[in-house]
C-alpha positions in Angstrom: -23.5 9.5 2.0 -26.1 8.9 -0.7 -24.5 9.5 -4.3 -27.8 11.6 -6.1 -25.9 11.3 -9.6 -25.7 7.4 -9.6 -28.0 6.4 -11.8 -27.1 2.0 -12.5 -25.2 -0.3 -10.2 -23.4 -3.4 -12.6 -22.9 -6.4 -10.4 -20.6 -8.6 -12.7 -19.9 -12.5 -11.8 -16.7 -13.0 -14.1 -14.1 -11.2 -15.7 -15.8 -11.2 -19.4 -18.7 -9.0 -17.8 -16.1 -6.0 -16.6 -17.1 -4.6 -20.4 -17.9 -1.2 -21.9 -16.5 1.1 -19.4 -17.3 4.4 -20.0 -16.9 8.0 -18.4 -18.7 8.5 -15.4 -18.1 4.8 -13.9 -16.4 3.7 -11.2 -15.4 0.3 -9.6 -16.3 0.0 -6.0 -14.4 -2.1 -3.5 -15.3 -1.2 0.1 -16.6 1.7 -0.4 -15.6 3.9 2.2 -14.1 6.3 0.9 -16.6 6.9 -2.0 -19.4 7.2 -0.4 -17.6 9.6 2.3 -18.5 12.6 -0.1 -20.1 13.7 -2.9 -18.8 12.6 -6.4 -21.0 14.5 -8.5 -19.1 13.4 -12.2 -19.9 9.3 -11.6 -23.0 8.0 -13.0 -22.6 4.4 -12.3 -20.6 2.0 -9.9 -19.4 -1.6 -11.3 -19.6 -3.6 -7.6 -16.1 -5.9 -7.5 -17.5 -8.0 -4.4 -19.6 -9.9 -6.7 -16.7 -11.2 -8.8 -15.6 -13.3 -5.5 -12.3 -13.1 -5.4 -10.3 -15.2 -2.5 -9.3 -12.5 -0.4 -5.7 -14.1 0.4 -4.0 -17.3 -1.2 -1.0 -18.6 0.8 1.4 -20.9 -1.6 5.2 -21.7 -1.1 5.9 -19.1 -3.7 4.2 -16.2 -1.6 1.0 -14.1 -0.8 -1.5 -12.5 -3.1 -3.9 -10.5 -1.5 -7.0 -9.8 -3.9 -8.1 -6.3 -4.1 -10.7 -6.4 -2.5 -9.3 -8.0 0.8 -10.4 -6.3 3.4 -8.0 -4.6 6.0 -9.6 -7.1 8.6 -9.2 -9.9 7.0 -5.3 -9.5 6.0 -5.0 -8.2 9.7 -6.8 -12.2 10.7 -4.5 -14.1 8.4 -2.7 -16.9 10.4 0.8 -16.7 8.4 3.6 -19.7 8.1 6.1 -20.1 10.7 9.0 -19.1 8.2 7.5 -16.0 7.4 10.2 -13.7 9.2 8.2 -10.7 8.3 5.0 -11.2 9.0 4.4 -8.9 12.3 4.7 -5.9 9.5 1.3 -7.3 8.3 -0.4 -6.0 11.8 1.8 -3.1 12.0 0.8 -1.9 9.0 -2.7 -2.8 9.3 -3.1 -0.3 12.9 -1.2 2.4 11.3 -4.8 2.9 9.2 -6.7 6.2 10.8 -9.7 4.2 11.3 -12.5 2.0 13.6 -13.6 -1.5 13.6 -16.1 -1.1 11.2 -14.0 0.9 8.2 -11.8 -2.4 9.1 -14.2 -4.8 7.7 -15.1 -2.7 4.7 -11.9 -1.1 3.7 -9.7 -2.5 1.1 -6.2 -3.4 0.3 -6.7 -2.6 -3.2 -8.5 0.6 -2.5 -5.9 1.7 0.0 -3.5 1.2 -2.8 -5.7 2.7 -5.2 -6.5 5.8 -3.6 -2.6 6.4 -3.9 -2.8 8.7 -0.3 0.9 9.1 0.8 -0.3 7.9 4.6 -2.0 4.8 3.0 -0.3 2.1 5.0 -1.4 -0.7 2.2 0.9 1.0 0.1 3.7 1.1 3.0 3.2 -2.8 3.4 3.1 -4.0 -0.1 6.1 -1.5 -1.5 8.2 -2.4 1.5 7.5 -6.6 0.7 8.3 -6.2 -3.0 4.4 -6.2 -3.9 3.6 -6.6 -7.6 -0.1 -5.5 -8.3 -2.1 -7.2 -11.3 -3.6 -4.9 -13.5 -6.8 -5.7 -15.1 -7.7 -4.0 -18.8 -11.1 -3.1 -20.3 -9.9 -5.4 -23.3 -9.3 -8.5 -21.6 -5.1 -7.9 -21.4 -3.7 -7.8 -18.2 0.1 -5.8 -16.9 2.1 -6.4 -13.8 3.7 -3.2 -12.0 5.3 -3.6 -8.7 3.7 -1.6 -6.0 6.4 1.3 -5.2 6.4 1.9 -9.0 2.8 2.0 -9.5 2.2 5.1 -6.9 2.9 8.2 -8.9 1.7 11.1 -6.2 -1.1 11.9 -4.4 -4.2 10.4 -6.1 -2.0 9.6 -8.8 -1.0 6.2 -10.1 -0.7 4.0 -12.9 -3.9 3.0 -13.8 -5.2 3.9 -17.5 -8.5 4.4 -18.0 -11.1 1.5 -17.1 -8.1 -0.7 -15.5 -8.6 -2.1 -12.0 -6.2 -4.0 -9.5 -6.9 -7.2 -9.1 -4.2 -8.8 -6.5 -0.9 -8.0 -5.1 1.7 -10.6 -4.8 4.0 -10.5 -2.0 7.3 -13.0 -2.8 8.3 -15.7 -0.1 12.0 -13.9 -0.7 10.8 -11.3 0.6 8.6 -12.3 3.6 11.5 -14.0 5.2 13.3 -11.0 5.5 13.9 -9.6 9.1 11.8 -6.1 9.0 11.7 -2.8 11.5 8.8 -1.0 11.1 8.7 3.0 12.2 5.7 5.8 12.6 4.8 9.0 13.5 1.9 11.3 13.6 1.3 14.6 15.2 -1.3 13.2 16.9 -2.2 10.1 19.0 -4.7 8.4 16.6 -3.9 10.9 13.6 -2.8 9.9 10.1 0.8 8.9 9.6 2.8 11.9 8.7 6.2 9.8 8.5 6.2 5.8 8.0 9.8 4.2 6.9 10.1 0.0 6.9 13.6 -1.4 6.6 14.0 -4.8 5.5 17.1 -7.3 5.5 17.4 -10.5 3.6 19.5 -13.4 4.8 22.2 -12.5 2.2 22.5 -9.0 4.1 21.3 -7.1 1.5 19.4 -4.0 3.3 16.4 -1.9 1.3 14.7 1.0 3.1 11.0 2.1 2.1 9.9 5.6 2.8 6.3 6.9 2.7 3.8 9.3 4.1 6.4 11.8 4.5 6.9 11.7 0.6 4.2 12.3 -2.2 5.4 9.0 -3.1 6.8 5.8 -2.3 10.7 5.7 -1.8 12.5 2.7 -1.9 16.2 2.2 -1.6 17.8 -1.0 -1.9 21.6 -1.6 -0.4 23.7 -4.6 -1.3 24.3 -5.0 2.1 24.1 -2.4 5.4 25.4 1.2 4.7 26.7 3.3 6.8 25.0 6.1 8.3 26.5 8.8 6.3 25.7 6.9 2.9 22.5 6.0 3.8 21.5 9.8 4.9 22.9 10.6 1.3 20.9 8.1 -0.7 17.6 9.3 0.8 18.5 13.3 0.5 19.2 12.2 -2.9 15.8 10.1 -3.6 13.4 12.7 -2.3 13.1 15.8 -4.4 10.0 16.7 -2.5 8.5 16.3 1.6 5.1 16.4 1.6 3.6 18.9 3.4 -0.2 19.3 4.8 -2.2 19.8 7.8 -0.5 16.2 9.4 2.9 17.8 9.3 5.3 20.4 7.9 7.9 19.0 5.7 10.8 19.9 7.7 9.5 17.9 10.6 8.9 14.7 7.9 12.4 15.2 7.2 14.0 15.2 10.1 12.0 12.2 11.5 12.6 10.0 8.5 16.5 10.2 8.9 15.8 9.9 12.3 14.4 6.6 11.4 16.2 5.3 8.8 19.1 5.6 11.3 16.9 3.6 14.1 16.1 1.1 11.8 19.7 0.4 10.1 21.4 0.4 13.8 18.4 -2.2 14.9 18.9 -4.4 11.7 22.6 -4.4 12.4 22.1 -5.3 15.7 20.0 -8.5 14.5 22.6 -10.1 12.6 25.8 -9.5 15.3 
């Protein structure tokens, strides 16, 4: 979709260029969601490709994935042996409502940006202990980890003129042993429930809950609970089920217990 109000495009090379942001701007990653319908109150788009970011840096310490990564390209990456959780990466990546060529233009940042509850980015990076990098206007830059930074739907922690530079995903936590769950009402419709368990090594269990919940949930365990305290902790988290067109909240309900149970009984079932 042409956007009739745009009326400058900045193409910065390096950070000292991202200056005087101003109503009406807009960074633009991929895209595809921006220029999907009108946005009649921007006036001018600030083009983060140009900044060439590596879009994923493997190191011993973990993986950071640059905001404007594109789903394709996280789903290519070729991981280390060791990394235990790495099949989550693809899972995640197919859960997205969307063809081959939103793949290679989508974002991980935007995903994470748009703060959807089905935004599987979000489901990957909150579930791996994701930290996001947050760029200011003034130079200063914050860290906030990913299940934190998603307040609600199209609602996060960004300030005015911030962007998300990277996530970084620990080693700890990509050597965990992960189940992956989802649902949606229809065969290639959005995710109306999507929970990841996780266990480390040390037994310690955590338990990440989105798209049935205006925002991430994320329950950590010092090691496997049982059913009964597990159902408890999560009737306890949520104070809301989301509820639109891709499922009634008493359906999201019922399947994420439903999960969380399949996932705790298959986790327990790894380390017998």
């Amino acid at each position: 979709m042409d956007l009739n109000t745009i009326t400058a495009v900045s193409r910065p090379k390096a950070r000292h260029e991202l200056t005087g942001w101003r109503a009406g701007d807009a960074f633009l990653g991929g895209g595809t969601w921006l220029f999907s319908e009108p946005q009649p109150k921007l006036t001018r788009l600030v083009d983060l490709s140009t900044l060439g970011w590596p879009p994923l840096r493997v190191s011993a310490d973990g993986l950071e994935i640059a905001a404007t990564c594109t789903i394709a390209q996280l789903d290519a990456l070729t991981p280390p042996v060791e990394w235990t959780a790495a099949p989550l990466i693809g899972q995640c990546c197919r859960a997205f409502l969307a063809s081959f060529k939103i793949w290679n233009a989508a974002t991980v940042g935007g995903n994470v940006c748009m703060s959807l509850p089905a935004g599987p980015m979000i489901s990957l990076t909150a579930a791996l202990d994701g930290v996001a990098t947050l760029w200011a206007p003034d130079g200063s830059e914050r860290r906030v980890a990913v299940a934190d930074f998603v307040k609600g739907p199209l609602s996060n922690a960004l300030k005015p003129g911030e962007l998300m530079r990277s996530i970084f995903i620990p080693a700890a936590a990509l050597t965990t042993r992960t189940v992956f769950r989802q649902v949606s009402l229809a065969h290639h419709g959005r995710s109306g429930v999507l929970v990841i368990g996780t266990r480390a090594a040390s037994g310690a269990f955590a338990l990440t809950i989105t798209a049935s919940t205006p925002r991430p949930i994320k329950l950590h365990f010092d090691a496997l609970p049982s059913v009964e305290t597990l159902r408890a902790r999560i009737e306890a988290a949520v104070d809301a089920w989301y509820d639109d067109i891709h499922g009634l909240p008493a359906w999201r309900r019922h399947m994420t217990l439903h999960f969380a149970e399949a996932i705790r009984d298959e986790l327990g079932e790894a380390t017998r």
